[in-house]
N, C-alpha and C positions, 0 to 999 in steps of 0.2 A: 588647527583651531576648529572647534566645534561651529555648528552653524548658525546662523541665527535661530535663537529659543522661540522667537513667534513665527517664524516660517518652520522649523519645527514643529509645534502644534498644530500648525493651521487658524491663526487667531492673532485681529489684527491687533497693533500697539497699543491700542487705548482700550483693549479688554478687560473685563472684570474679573474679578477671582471666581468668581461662576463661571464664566464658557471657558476660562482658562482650564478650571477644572471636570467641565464636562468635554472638553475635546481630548483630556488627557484619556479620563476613565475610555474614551471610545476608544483612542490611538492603542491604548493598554491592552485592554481587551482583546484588540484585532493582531496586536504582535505578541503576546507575552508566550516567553520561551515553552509552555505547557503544549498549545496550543500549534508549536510551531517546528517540533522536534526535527524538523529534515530539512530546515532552513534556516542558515545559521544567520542569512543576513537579516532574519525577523529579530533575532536576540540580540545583534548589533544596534539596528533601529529600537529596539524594549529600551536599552541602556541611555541611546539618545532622548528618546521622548521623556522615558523619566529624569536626566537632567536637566532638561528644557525646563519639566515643570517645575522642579526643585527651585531653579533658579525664581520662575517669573512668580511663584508665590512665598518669596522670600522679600517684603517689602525693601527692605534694605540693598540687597543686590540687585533685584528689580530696578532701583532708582540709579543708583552706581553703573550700570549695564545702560542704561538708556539717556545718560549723560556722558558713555563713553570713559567710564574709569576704569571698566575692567571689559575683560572679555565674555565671550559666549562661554568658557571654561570657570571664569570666575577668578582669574587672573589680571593684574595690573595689563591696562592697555599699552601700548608700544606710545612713547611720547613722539610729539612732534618730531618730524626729518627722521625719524631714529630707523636704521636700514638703507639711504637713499644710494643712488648707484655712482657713477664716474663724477657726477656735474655736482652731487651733493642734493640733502633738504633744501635747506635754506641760506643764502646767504644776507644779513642787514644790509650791505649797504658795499659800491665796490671798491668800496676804500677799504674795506677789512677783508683780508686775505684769510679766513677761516670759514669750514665748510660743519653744519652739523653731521651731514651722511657720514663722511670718515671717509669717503673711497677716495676723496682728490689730494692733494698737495697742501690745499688749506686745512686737512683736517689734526696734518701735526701740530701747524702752528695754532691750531685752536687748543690743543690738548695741553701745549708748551704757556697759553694764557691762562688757562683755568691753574695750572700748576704754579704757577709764578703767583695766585692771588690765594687758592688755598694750600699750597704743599704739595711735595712729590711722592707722601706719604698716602694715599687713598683721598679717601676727606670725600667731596664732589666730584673732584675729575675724575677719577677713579671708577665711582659709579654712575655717571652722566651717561645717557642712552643704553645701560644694560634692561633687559627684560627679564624680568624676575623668573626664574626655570618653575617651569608648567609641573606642578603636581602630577601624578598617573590616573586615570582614568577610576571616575566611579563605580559602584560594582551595584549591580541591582537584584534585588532580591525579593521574592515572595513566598510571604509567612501564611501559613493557613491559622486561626485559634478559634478553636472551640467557642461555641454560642455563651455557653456557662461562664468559661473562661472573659473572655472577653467585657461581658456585663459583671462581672466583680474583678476585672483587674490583674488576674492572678498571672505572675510572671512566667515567661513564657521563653521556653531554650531553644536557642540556634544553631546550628554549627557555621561558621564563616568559609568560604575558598581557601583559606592558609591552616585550616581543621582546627583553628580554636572556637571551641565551645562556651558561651558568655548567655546570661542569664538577662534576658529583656523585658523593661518594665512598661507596660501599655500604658498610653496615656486616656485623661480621663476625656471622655465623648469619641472614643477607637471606632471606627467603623470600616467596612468594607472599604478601600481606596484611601483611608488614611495612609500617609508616610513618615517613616522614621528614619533618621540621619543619624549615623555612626561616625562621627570624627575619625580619619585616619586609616581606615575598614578596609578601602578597597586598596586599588592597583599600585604597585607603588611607582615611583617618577623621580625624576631629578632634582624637583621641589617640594619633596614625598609624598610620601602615599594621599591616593583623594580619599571619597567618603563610602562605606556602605549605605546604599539608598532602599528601606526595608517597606516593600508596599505588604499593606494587611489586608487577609480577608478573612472576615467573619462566616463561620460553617455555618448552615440552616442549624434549625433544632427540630426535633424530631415531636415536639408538640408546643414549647416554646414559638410567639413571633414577636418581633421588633418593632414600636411605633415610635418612632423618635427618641427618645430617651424612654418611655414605656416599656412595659414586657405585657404582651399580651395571653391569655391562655384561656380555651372553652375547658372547663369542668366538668364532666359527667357526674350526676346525681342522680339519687333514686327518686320516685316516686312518695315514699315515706318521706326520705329529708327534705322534698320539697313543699309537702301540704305540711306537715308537722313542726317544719325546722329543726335544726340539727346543726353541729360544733363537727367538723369535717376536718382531714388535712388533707395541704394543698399543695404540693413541689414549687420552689423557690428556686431561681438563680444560686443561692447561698442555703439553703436548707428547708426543708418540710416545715411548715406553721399550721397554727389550726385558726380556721376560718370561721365564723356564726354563719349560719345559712339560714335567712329569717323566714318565720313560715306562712305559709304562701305563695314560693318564690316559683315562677315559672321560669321555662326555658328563655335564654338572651337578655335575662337579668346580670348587670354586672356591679360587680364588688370590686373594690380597691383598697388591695395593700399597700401602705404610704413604704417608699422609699425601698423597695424591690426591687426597683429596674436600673437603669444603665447606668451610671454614673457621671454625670454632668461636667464641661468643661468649666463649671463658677466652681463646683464642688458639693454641692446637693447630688441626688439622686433622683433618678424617675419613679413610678410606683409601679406596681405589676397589677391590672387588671383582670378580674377574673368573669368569665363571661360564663354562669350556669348552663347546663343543658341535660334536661332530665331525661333519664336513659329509662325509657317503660322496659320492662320484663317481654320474654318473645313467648308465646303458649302460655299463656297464664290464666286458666280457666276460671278461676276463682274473683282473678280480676276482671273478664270480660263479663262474669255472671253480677259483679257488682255495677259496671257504667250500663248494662243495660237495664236494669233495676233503678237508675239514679236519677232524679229527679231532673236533674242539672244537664242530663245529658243532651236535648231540645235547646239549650239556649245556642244564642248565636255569637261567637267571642268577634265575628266580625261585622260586627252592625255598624260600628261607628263607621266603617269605609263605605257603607253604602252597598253592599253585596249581602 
């Protein structure tokens, strides 16, 4: 039996789904089998913390686990007396000669009561105190996807430990430490196979950055498109656009493209902002011969701070 999933993380019972999920991301990070290639018992420990957390932000088995319906595995818990040794669970009363444990002498004639009320044929007595056979152990895994990829969605291939190859569809708000459950995926067991457990992580981007559901990016402009204005294209998550650049604009002015960026768990999208930065020309004689010639060049763009 797995262990307890809050002693596991290190996070007491009445945690939020925030430290639940910040003790995970830490526990993650410190074991994940990349990280830990000549220690097998860190990828042992990876597989546990990530059931742990599976379990305890899964509302539903969360509540089920901490009312004692199922186990740390996510299995039916063992009922009452069910396993007890020589003396038995429980007996009512000593007038009735039946044991729930099964190991005494009362435990036939308990079996021989249930049979007489519902049949010899299965029914209740039949499966009275069995424990339902424990599924095989989860399998965990981690996906790397592309910055691109991941802010538009686009489906993403895996190969599984059994070498089948299955085509994964991200969900919408995917971020770094998101998880994804594959019914059936991993190890297989007595009460079959458990789940592939698929932790994500989102690559940098090489000029691309991520504000929440936003896409951020600085733009290089000229000098021209920035006194004059100018109709510019701009790299998108999903394709190149052409942008107005209004004129006037200086450097850490920013524009926004509606509906660019990440893709939202309501189902909206973020936008991608764009954040100008005018790139002057390096030797440009004609240019230096013009700002020292220019009027404008004496004023002070930092007055208003008082400097």
């Amino acid at each position: 039996m797995a262990a307890d999933p809050y002693s596991t993380l290190g996070v007491a019972r009445g945690a939020d789904e925030a430290a639940i999920k910040k003790a995970y991301r830490k526990l993650a990070k410190e074991l994940h089998p990349d990280r830990n290639k000549d220690n097998p018992k860190a990828s042992e420990k990876f597989s546990q913390v990530t059931a742990a957390y599976d379990l305890l932000t899964d509302k539903d088995k969360r509540a089920r686990f901490d009312r004692g319906e199922i186990d740390a595995d996510g299995n039916p818990a063992m009922p009452f007396g069910y396993g007890g040794g020589q003396q038995g669970g429980f007996r009512p009363g000593q007038g009735a000669n039946f044991d729930f444990g099964g190991g005494g002498q009362g435990g036939g004639d308990f079996e021989d009561l249930l049979g007489g009320l519902f049949g010899r044929g299965g029914g209740f007595a039949s499966g009275f105190g069995r424990r339902q056979q424990p599924k095989g152990a989860n399998a965990a895994y981690r996906l790397t996807v592309p910055f691109v990829d991941a802010a538009t969605l686009a489906p993403q291939r895996i190969t599984l430990a059994d070498g089948k190859t299955i085509d994964l569809k991200l969900p919408a708000g995917v971020e770094t430490g998101t998880q994804m459950r594959l019914t059936g995926k991993g190890q297989p067991g007595p009460g079959g196979a458990g789940d592939a457990i698929i932790t994500i992580e989102v690559q940098p981007h090489r000029f691309f950055t991520r504000d929440g559901d936003d896409i951020r990016i600085d733009l290089p402009i000229s000098l021209s498109e920035a006194v004059l204005g100018a109709s510019v294209r701009v790299p998108t998550a999903d394709k190149a656009v052409m942008l107005t650049i209004p004129k006037g604009s200086s450097s850490g002015k920013v524009l926004r493209l509606k509906g660019k960026g990440f893709h939202k768990k309501g189902g909206a999208r973020g936008d991608q902002l764009v954040t100008l930065m005018v790139d002057l020309p390096v030797d440009d004689d004609a240019l230096v011969e013009f700002v020292q010639g220019w009027k404008d060049k004496d004023r002070n763009p930092r007055g208003n701070m008082g400097v």
